[in-house]
C-alpha positions in Angstrom: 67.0 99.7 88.7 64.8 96.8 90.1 62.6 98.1 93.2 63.6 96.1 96.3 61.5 95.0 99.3 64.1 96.0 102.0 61.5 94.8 104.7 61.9 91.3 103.4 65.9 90.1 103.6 66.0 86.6 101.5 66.8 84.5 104.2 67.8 81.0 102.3 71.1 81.7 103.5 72.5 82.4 106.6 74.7 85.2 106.8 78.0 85.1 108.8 78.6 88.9 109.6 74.4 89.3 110.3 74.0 91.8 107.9 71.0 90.9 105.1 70.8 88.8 102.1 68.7 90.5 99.9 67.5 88.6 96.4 65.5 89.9 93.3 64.5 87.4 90.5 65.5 90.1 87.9 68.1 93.1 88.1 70.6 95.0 84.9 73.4 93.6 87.5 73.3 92.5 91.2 76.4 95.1 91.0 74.1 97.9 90.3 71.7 97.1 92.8 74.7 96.9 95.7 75.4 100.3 94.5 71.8 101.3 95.0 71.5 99.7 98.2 75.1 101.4 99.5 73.6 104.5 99.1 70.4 103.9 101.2 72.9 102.9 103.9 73.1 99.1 104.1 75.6 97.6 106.4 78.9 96.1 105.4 78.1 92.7 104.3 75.3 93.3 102.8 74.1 91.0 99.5 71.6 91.0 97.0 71.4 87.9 95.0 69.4 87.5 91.9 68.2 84.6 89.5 69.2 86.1 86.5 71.4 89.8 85.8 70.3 91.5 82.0 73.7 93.0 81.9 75.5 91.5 84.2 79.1 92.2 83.0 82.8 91.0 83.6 86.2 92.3 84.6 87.4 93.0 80.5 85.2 94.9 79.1 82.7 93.7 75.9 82.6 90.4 78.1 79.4 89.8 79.2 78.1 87.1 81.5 75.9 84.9 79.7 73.7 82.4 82.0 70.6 80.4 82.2 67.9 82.4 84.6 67.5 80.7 87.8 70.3 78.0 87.7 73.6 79.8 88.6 74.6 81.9 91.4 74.3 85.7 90.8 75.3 88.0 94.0 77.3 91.3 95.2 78.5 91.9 98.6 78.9 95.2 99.7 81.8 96.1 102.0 83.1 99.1 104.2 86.1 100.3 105.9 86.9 102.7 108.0 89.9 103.3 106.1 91.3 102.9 102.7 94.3 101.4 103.7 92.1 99.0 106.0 90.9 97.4 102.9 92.4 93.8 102.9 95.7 93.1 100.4 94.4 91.1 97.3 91.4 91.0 98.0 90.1 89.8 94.6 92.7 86.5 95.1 91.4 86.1 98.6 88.0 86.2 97.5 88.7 83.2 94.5 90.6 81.6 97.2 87.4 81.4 99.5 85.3 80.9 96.6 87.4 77.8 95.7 87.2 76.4 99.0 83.3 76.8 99.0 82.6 75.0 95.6 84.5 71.9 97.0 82.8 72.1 100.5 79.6 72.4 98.2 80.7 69.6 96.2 83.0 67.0 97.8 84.1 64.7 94.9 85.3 68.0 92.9 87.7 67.9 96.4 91.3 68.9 95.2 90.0 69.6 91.4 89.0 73.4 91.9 91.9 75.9 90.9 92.2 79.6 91.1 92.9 81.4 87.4 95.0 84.4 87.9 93.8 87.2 88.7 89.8 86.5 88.9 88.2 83.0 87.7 87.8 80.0 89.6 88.3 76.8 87.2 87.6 73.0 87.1 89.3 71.6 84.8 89.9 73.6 81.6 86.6 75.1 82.3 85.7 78.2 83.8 82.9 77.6 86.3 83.0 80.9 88.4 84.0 84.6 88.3 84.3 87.5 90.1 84.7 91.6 89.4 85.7 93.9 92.5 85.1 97.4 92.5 86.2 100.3 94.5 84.8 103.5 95.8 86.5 105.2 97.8 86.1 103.0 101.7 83.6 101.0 99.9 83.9 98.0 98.0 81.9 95.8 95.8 82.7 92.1 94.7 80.4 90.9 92.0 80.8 86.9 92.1 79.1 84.5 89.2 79.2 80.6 89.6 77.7 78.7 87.3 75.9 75.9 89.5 73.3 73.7 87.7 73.6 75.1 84.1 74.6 72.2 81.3 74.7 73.6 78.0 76.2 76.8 76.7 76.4 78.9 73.3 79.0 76.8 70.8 81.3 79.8 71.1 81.5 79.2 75.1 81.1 75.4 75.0 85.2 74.9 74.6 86.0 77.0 77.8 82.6 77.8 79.9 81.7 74.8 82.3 79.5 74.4 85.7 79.7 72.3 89.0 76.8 70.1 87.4 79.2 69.3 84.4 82.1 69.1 86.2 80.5 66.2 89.2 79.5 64.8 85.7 83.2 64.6 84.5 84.3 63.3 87.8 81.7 60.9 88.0 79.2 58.8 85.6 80.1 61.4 82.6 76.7 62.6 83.1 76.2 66.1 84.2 75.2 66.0 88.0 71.4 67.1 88.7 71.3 69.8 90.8 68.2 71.5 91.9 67.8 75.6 91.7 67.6 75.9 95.3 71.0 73.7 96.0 72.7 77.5 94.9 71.7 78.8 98.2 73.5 76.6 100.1 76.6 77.2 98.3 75.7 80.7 98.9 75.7 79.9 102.5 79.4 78.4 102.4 80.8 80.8 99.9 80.1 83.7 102.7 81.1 81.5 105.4 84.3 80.7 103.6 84.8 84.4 102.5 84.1 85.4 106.2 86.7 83.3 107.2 89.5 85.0 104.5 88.5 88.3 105.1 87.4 89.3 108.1 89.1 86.7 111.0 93.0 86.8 112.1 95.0 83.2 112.1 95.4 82.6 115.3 99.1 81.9 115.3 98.9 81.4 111.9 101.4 82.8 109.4 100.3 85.7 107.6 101.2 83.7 104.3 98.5 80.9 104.6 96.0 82.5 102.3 99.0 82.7 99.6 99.9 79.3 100.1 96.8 78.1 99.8 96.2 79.8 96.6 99.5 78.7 94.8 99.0 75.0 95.7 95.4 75.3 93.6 96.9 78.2 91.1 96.2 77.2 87.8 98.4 76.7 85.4 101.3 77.1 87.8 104.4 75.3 86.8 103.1 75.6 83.2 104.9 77.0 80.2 101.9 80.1 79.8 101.4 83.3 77.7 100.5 86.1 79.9 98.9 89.5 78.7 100.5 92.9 80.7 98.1 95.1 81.4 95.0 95.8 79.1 93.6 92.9 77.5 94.4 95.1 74.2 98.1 96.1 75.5 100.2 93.9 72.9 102.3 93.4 75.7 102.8 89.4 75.7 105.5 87.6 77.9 106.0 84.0 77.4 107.7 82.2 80.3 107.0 80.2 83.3 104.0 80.6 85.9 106.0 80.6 89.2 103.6 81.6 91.8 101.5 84.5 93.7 103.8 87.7 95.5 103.3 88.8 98.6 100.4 91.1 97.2 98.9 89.2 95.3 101.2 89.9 91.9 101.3 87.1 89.4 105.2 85.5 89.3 106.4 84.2 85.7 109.7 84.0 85.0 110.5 84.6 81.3 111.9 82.7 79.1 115.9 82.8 78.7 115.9 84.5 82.6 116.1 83.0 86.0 114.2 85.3 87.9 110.6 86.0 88.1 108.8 89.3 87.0 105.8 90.2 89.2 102.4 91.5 87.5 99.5 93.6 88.9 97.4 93.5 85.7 96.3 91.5 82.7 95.7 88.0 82.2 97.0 84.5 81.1 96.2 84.0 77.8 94.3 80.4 77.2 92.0 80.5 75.0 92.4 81.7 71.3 
């Protein structure tokens, strides 16, 4: 594991909770280093960021995340409860949710164009632009998050379904990807924690308890949508064909299949898009 200078936090952003923002310009995975830094104690909140991950992974395994060093956003937060049960419902969603929000406070014209991809991509478009992998241990959890922020060009096997915020500002605008400089990831650093902040550790005042999950189903991609949706392991066989209703209380996927009337709730697998 990389060696960190724990006596120098990375302060380009600005942490809601006060706990640090650690960065490293190399690391296996900015998930293994969170681990690393768990056990030396570090605060809930804690991140370590890094330019570029050597095996930074996803949520199916054999997935890998492939990136350009220093133009995406690589980081893992570190959090702790008291409790297990004090961990927050959907967590993963909430987290895309906030994410979602971010990239468009980030990048105003992509405003409205930023959906949520079941259970753990953010998309723009038919591109995937961001991802995320949570992790448990025990009171301790660790969400992995990947955007890809300034990065234009991708391996031909990704170019069909892997996109960026440049690209997508491009698509909205001129058709020319958007410049963005290496350091504008910090910033939507800052407002990805801010926003995340906001979804996980503050109660609505007076709000209903539903907003997040209203939120999330009016940017829900696909929703509405005649989709194919793989139960369980990516590798299950298990295939259900039918309409993508919405998101249940906790977070399941609602499709309603075809030739029924009612919807069938998920906890695992994935909508299948891409051949």
């Amino acid at each position: 594991m990389t060696k960190l200078d724990l006596s120098n936090p990375f302060g380009a952003a600005i942490h809601t909770t006060g706990a640090p923002v650690y960065h490293a310009a190399v690391v296996s995975s900015t998930m293994d280093e969170a681990r690393l830094l768990a056990e030396q104690g570090l605060p809930h909140g804690t991140v370590i960021s890094a330019d570029f991950q050597e095996a930074g992974r996803g949520r199916v395994r054999g997935r890998p995340w492939l990136a350009d060093r220093g133009k995406n956003l690589f980081f893992t937060i570190l959090l702790r409860y008291p409790k297990i049960e004090m961990i927050p419902q959907a967590i993963t969603l909430k987290t895309g949710l906030a994410i979602a929000e971010a990239i468009e406070d980030f990048a105003p014209p992509l405003s409205g164009r930023v959906q949520v991809k079941w259970p753990n991509d953010i998309m723009a478009g038919d591109r995937k632009i961001a991802g995320i992998l949570t992790e448990g241990d025990g009171t301790r959890v660790f969400i992995g998050i990947g955007v890809n922020v300034a990065q234009t060009g991708f391996p031909p096997e990704l170019r069909s379904r892997a996109g960026s915020i440049a690209l997508a500002l491009g698509r909205v605008g001129s058709g020319v990807p958007e410049p963005l400089p290496a350091e504008s990831r910090f910033s939507l650093l800052e407002k990805i924690l801010a926003r995340l902040y906001e979804e996980l550790e503050t109660v609505e005042d007076g709000g209903s308890q539903d907003s997040w999950r209203e939120r999330l189903t009016e940017r829900l991609y696909r929703k509405g949508e005649q989709v194919c949706f793989v139960d369980g392991a990516a590798d299950s066989g298990r295939e259900v064909t039918g309409r993508l209703a919405g998101i249940g209380e906790g977070g399941e996927l609602l499709i309603v299949p075809e030739g029924e009337t009612a919807a069938q709730a998920f906890v695992t697998g994935e909508l299948r898009v891409y051949d």
